[in-house]
Every structure is written in C-alpha cells, then in structure tokens.
C-alpha positions, -999 to 999 in steps of 0.1 A, spaced: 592 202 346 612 176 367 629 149 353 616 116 357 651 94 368 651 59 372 667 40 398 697 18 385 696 -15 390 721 -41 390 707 -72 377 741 -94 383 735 -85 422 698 -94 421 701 -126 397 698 -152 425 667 -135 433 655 -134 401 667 -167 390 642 -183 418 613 -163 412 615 -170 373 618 -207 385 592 -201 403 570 -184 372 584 -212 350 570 -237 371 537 -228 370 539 -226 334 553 -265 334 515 -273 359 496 -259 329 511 -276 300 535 -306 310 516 -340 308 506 -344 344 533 -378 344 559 -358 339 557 -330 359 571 -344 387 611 -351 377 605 -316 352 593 -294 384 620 -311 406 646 -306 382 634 -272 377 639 -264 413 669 -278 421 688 -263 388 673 -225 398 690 -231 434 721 -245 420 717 -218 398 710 -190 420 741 -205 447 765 -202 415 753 -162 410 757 -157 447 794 -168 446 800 -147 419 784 -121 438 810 -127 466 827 -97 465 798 -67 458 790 -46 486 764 -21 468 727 -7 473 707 -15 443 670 -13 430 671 25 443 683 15 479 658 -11 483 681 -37 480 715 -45 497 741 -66 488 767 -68 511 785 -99 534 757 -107 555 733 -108 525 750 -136 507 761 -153 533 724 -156 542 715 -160 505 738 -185 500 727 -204 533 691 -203 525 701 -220 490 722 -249 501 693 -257 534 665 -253 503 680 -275 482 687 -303 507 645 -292 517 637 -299 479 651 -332 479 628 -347 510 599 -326 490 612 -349 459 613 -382 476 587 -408 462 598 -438 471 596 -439 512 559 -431 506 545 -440 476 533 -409 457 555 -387 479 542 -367 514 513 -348 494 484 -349 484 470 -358 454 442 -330 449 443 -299 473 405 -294 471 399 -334 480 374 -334 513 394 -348 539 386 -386 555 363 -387 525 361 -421 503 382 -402 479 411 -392 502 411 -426 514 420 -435 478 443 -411 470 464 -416 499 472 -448 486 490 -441 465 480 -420 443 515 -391 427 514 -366 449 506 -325 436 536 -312 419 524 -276 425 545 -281 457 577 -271 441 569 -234 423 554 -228 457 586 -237 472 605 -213 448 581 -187 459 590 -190 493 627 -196 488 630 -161 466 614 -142 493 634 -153 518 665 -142 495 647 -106 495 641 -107 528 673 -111 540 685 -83 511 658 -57 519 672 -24 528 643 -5 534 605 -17 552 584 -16 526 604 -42 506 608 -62 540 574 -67 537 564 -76 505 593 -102 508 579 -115 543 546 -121 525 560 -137 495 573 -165 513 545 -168 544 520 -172 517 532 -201 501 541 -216 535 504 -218 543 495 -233 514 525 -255 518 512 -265 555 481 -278 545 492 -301 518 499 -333 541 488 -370 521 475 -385 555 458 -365 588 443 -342 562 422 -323 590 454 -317 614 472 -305 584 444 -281 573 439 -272 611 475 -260 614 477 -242 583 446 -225 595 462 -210 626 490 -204 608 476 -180 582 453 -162 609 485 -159 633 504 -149 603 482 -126 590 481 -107 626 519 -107 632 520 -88 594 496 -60 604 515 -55 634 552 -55 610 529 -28 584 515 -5 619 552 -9 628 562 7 597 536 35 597 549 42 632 583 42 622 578 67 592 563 90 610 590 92 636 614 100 604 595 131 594 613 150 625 644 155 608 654 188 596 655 191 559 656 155 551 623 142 536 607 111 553 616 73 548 615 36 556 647 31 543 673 20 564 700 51 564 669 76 572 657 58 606 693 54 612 693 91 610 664 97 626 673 75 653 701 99 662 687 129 652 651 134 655 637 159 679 601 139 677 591 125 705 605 87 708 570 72 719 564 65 679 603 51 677 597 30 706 560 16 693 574 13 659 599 -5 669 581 -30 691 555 -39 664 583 -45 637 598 -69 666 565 -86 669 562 -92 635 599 -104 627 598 -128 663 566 -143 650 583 -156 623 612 -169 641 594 -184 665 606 -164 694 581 -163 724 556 -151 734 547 -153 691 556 -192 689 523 -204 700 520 -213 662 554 -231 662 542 -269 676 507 -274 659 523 -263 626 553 -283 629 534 -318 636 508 -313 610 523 -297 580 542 -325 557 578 -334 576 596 -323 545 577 -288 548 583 -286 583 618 -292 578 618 -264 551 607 -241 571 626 -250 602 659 -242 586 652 -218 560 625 -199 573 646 -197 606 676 -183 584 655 -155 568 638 -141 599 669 -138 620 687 -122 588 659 -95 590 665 -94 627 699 -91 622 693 -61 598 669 -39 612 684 -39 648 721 -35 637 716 -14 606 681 9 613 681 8 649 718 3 664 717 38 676 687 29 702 706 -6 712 704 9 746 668 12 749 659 -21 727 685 -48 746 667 -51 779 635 -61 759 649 -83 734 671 -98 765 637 -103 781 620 -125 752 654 -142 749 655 -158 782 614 -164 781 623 -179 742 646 -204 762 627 -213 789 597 -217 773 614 -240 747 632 -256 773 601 -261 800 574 -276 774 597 -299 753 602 -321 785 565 -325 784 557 -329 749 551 -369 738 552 -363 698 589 -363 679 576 -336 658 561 -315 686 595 -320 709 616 -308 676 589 -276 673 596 -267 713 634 -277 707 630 -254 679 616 -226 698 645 -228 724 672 -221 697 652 -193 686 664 -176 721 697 -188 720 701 -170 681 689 -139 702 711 -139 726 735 -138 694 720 -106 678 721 -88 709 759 -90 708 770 -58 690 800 -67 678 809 -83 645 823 -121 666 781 -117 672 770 -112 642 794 -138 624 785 -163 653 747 -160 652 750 -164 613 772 -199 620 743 -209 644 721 -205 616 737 -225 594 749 -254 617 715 -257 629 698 -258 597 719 -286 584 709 -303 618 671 -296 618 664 -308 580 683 -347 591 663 -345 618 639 -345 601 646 -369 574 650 -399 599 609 -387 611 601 -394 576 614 -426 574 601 -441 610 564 -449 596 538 -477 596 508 -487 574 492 -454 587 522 -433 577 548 -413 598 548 -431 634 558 -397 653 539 -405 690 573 -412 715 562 -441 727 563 -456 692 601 -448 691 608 -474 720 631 -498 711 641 -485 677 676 -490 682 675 -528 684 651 -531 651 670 -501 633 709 -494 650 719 -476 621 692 -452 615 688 -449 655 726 -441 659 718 -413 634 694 -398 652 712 -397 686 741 -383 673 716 -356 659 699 -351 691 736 -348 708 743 -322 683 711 -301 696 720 -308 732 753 -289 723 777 -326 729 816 -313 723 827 -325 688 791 -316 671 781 -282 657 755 -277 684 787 -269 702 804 -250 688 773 -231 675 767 -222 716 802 -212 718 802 -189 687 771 -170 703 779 -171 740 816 -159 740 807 -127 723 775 -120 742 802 -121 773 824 -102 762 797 -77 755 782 -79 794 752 -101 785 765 -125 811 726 -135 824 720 -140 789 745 -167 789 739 -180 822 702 -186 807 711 -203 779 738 -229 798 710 -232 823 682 -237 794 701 -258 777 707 -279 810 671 -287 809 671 -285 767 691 -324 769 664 -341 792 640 -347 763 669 -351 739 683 -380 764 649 -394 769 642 -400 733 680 -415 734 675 -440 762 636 -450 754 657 -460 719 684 -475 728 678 -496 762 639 -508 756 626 -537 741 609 -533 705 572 -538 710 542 -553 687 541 -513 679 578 -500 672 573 -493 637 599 -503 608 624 -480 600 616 -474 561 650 -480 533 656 -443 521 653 -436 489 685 -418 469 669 -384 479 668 -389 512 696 -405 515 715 -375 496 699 -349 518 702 -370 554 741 -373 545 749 -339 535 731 -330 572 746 -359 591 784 -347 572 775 -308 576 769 -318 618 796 -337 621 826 -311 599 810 -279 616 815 -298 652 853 -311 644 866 -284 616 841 -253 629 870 -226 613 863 -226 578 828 -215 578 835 -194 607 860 -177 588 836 -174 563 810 -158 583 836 -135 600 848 -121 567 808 -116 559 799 -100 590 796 -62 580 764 -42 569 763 -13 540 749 15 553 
C-alpha cells in the first residue's frame, strides 16, 4: 500500500495571499452582522489593513525563491515584485472605492437588485450609502491576482483567473447613475469573459496532452513538465502549437491585447471610475505577470515559433489603440483605447528575452498603473448634477474654471504620450532598448510610430482644455475628498519620481527579474 504524502507548504510565502482572501472571508462576515451604518469605515478599514498587511509579508518575503503548495505556487523575484505592485495600485484603487464625499453615498449603488431608471433608483441615487459588499469583492479579486501572478502550473492559473474575473463582473455592474450602461457592460463582459476562459481551459487540455510524449515522465500542466516537453517531446507539435494559441487567447483577453479588447471601451465607460481604474492598473499588472510566466518559464524553448505571432498582435494591439482613440469623444472611452495601445507596447516588452525585458516590462507596469488610477481620479471629480461629466466636449474650457486640477490632468496625459521627465518615458525606453538589442527593431519602429499617433487625442484633450472658453456646460471641477486626494497624489508623485529618479525601481525590478524553474 502506497503512502499517502502531503505536499509541504510554506505558509510565510503564501501569507499575502492568504491574508487577502481571509480579508476577503472576513468581510463578508462584517455584511452579515455589522449594523449596516457602520459597515462602511469597518469594510474599508478592513481592506486597506489586509493590503498593508499583505505588502508588509511580501517584503519579508523579499528574499525566497522556492516552489510551494506542491509546485503550484512560485515564489521568486518576479512574483513579488508583481505581488507587491498589485498591493500598492489596490490600495490607492480602494481608496477612490472609499470616497464618499465627491458623491454623496459613494460611486455605487445602494441595492444591486434595484430595477434600473425605476422610481426607486431615482431615489437611491440621491443619495442614498452606497453597497459596502464592494470591498470583500475587491479582496477577492485582489487575492487572485496575487495567485495569478504566483501560479506555477495551469490549473492553478485558472482557478486564480476566475477568482478575480468573477468579482470584476459583479464589480462592473455596480455604477450609482446609468444603471443600464453599467449592467450592459458587465453583461459583455461576463459573456466575453466566460469565452476567453474556455478557450485558457481547451488550451490546457491541449497542452497536457502534448506532455504525455515524454519518455518515462508522467504527464503535467506544471510548468518544468511543458518546459520539458517543449524540448523533448517526440508528439507531434500541432497540440503544442493549438495549446499554446488558446492559452494566449485567454491571457490577451484579459489584458486587453487585440483582437480580444473589443470588451475593453464599453466596460471601461460604464463600470464605476473607481472600478475601472482598478482594473486598469491591477488587472493589467496580473495578466501580463501570467504572460510573462508562461511564455518565459513553460514555453521559452518554442520562443522561435511563438514571436512572429505575438509580434503580430503587438503591432495590431498598437494600432488599434492608437487608430480608434483619435476617434473616440468620451474621456473614459479615449482612456479604454489609450489603454489598449499600452497593452502592445507591454508586448513588445515580453517578447524581449532577456532579463533588461523582463525587468523593463515589469517597470512599465508599474509606472503606468500609478498613471492610469490619477487619471482616473481627476474623471471622478469633473461631474455635474447628473454625475460624472465624461463626453469631451464637456471638458472644454476646464482649465480656465479649474487650472489646478486641469494642469493635473495634462501633465498625466504627457506622461501617457511618453513627454521626457515623466514615467511614460522612461517606461518606452525601458521596453524599447531591450527589444532592440534583441532584433525586434519593427517592433519598436511600431511603437514610436503608434505612439506618434497615441499623442493626437492626448493633445486634443490638452488644447480643447486649456485655450477654449468655458461654456453654460463645462461642468465644475468637484473639491476632493481626503481619499482622493491621498490616492491622486501618490499617482501624480509616483508619475512625476518614476519620470526624474526612474533608477530605484528599475533596480528594483532588475534585481527581481529571474524565474524558478
């Protein structure tokens, strides 16, 4: 009779991902029994002592490199870089979800289950505190994305990608005002969603049985067995190459890469801003971290085979982005395409195989995370009696009724135009420079090119600001409230350092940038 031996685990490597999913657990035990007045402060205290929490156990972490939970699990640089990333962007993300006072009862609604442009939503979106189940969703979502980023094998990969899409889609549809375009885009999120993860779990099933060619070495998901396989098998590499192209689908669907970004603007202009900026840092951090990881670690031995393709959907990422956020006329919708653009230039990054690429396209994540979420904090502030005013033309003359907040924005939208002196600089230059030393140069060419094109809506949006008059209809630029003044700072700062003082975080990520195997 075989022993029975159980995998060791080392709970000091997996705390931050325990610490936000017992957040997460606790919270839902705080809906249940904490009078309904004062769950908000308990569930936002809650979440932002679990990430502060979980950032602490990450730097303590800082030195493990180690496979744990039987393999399913790796901690090593790039893992708590990414960990620690997707903490400090979550936290700044929890404190717009926190904000009460720009809005009065915050940016969500009262009761989920309320019929939208009913009598009662009219009511509650006057006022009435917004649902606090907001934030153990939001732990959710954050601990997946820590295990996604960790996962050393498939299968985990995607049980972590659907522990934080599903609370996302809830997420999405929780917007206080344009109830029906909030539902609507967490509607085509979750079908969209749903397809990209049967295409990830067909991937895997693909991929498995490509690994059961090996002589004398059982089949696996796991990371080290496709490695092997990849060099090794003497199966025919039509499953490889098919299980490798429906794992991409799935991953570039979540980072918004196209031709999978058709989700990207509709759920971006009607999911709450402070969700949308949640995702468009953190969820942007976690897929490229699983990109990062299963093309560098599971595949790099068919690198020459998977490069051309990737290459492909990087350039038709940029262009795409690029192309349609010159036509877009909504702040949110130009931020979504804007969005989708990076999204190619962070591929262009994990196509270069050295460790310069993979240290630079974990800077870029950063450095445009900080970016994205004060982006997004001015949208929330720009609003009239109807809410959020996010239609261009409303913006025109914003800079005469509101210079400070204005000047804010413009520096933020220099930053994404890539402006000398900003991170959006030095972010292109951390990604480029390796992907030329590596031969990619019409990689780079499309991304200067792209980006060329990328600063024409940025300017536009500059100019309609800052040189025309203030009509009846330029709405009021709304006094933060300590929240979102905390979390607009730390962006504006974190833009500003990364641009001027790039080489400590740089450092950082270069001393981070190797895999366990």
């Amino acid at each position: 009779m075989t022993e029975l031996k159980l995998p060791s685990i080392d709970y000091t490597a997996l705390a931050p991902i325990l610490i936000m999913l017992g957040a997460a657990l606790l919270g839902v035990l705080v809906e249940a029994f904490v009078p309904r007045r004062q769950r908000h402060l308990a569930q936002l205290s809650l979440g932002l002592l679990a990430v502060l929490a979980a950032l602490v156990m990450v730097m303590v972490n800082a030195d493990e490199r180690l496979l744990t939970a039987g393999g399913a699990i790796a901690v090593d640089g790039p893992t708590l870089f990414l960990q620690g990333a997707i903490l400090v962007l979550a936290a700044m993300a929890l404190l717009l979800i926190g904000e009460r006072s720009v809005e009065r009862g915050g940016a969500f609604v009262a009761q989920a289950a309320v019929t939208a442009d009913s009598p009662d939503d009219r009511r509650q979106a006057e006022g009435s505190n917004g649902a606090t189940e907001v934030y153990p969703l939001t732990s959710f979502a954050i601990g997946g994305m820590l295990i996604f980023v960790a996962a050393n094998d498939l299968l985990t990969m995607f049980i972590a990608l659907e522990v934080f899409s599903l609370p996302l889609y809830l997420l999405c549809a929780l917007a206080r005002r344009r109830r029906l375009l909030s539902q609507e885009a967490a509607m085509k999120y979750f079908l969209l969603g749903a397809y990209a993860s049967a295409f990830f779990l067909f991937g895997v099933a693909l991929v498995y049985g490509f690994t059961s060619g090996i002589p004398g070495r059982p089949a696996g998901v796991d990371f080290a067995t496709i490695h092997a396989a990849v060099n090794e098998s003497p199966a025919s590499k039509v499953l490889l190459f098919a299980g490798m192209a429906l794992l991409a689908i799935g991953l570039l669907f979540k980072a918004a890469a196209a031709p999978f970004h058709v989700w990207t603007p509709d759920v971006y202009q009607g999911a709450p801003t402070p969700v949308t900026g949640f995702m468009a840092a953190c969820t942007k951090v976690a897929a490229f971290g699983a990109l990062l990881r299963v093309f560098h670690v599971a595949f790099s031995g068919a690198a020459w085979d998977f490069t051309p393709v990737l290459g492909a959907i990087a350039v038709l990422t940029m262009l795409v982005g690029a192309v349609l956020a010159v036509t877009q006329t909504d702040i949110k919708r130009l931020l979504a395409y804007s969005s989708i653009a990076n999204a190619g230039y962070l591929l262009v990054g994990v196509l270069a195989p050295s460790k310069d690429g993979l240290s630079g396209t974990m800077f870029y994540l950063v450095a445009y995370g900080f970016s994205v979420l004060a982006a997004f904090a001015v949208v929330t502030l720009v609003r009239d009696a109807d809410g959020e005013a996010t239609h261009l033309s409303r913006w025109a003359g914003l800079g005469r009724r509101s210079p400070f907040f204005a000047a804010i924005f413009t520096f933020l939208l220099l930053a994404f135009a890539g402006i000398p002196l900003t991170s959006g600089f030095m972010s292109k230059f951390a990604i480029f420079a390796p992907a030329l030393d590596a031969g990619h140069a019409w990689l780079v060419v499309a991304g200067v090119l792209t980006s060329m094109v990328l600063a024409f809506p940025y300017l536009r949006v500059v100019v309609m600001m800052w040189l025309s008059e203030p009509g009846e209809s330029t709405p009021t630029v709304t006094t933060p409230g300590g929240l979102t003044s905390a979390a607009l700072m730390i962006g504006v700062l974190a833009t500003l350092v990364l641009g001027v003082v790039p080489g400590p975080l740089l450092d950082l990520a270069n001393g981070a940038a190797e895999f366990v195997r």
